[in-house]
C-alpha positions, 0 to 999 in steps of 0.5 A: 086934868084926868087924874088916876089914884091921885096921879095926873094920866099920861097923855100916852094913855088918854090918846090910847083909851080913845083909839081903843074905844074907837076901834072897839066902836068900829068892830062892834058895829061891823060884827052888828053888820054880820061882818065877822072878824077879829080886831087884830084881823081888822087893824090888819085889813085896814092897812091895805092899800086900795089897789092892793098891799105886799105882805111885807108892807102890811106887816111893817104898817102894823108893826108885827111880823110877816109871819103873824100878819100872814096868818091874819091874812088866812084867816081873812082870807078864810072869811072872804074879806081878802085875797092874794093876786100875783103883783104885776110889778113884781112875779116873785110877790103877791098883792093882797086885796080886798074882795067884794065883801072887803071892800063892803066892810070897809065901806062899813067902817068908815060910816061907822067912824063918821059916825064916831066922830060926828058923837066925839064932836057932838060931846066936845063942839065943833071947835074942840074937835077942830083944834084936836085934829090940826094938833094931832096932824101937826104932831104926825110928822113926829110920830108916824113912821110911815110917813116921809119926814123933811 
C-alpha cells in the first residue's frame, strides 16, 4: 500500500505519476532523437488520426480550447512535424497531418513506448503487467470520453 505523510495515495494520483513518467520518458528519448518539441505540443500530435485530424477533434481529444490547440499546432507547424491540408470532405475545414518528419516521431514514440513497457514488465513480471492492462481496458468504457458507450 503506497503511503504519503501517513496518508494512503489515491489511485488518481498513482495512475497520474506513472502517465507522467511515462510521458516525460517518451519526450526525453525523442529530444535525445534530435526531435524537438514540447510536451504539451506532443500530447497534441499524438491525437492526430493517421489520415489526418480537424482542429476542433484534437482540441476536443486533449481537452483544451480550439484556440490553445491552434497554437500548438503553429508551433508544430513551425517545426515541420505537421501540416494543414484542405478536407475533402468538408471545404470549409483543414485536416492537420503529420509531415514526413512527423510521422518519423511517431515512429520514434511508439518504440520508445515499447520500450517503456517492456521495462515496466520487466520490474512487475509478465502477469502484473497483463492483469494491469485487462483491468485499465476494462475500466476504459467508464472513463474515456471519447470512446462509444453501450
Amino acid at each position: 500500500m503506497s503511503r504519503e505523510n501517513g496518508a494512503q495515495i489515491s489511485l488518481g494520483t498513482l495512475l497520474f505519476i506513472a502517465q507522467r513518467a511515462f510521458e516525460e520518458e517518451i519526450v526525453a528519448n525523442l529530444h535525445a532523437q534530435g526531435f524537438e518539441f514540447s510536451l504539451s505540443q506532443g500530447r497534441l500530435a499524438a491525437r492526430i488520426a493517421e489520415n489526418g485530424s480537424r482542429l476542433t477533434d484534437l482540441a476536443s481529444a486533449a481537452g483544451i480550447t480550439k484556440q490553445s490547440a491552434g497554437y500548438l499546432v503553429s508551433q508544430l507547424e513551425a517545426a515541420g512535424l505537421v501540416q494543414r491540408q484542405d478536407d475533402p470532405q468538408d471545404a470549409r475545414a483543414q485536416l492537420i497531418t503529420l509531415t514526413e518528419l512527423g510521422r518519423r516521431a511517431q515512429l520514434a514514440a511508439r518504440q520508445a513506448e515499447s520500450a517503456i513497457e517492456a521495462a515496466w514488465q520487466e520490474h512487475l513480471g509478465e502477469e502484473s503487467i497483463a492483469m494491469l492492462r485487462r483491468q485499465l481496458e476494462a475500466l476504459r468504457p467508464l472513463v474515456d470520453r471519447h470512446q462509444p458507450r453501450n
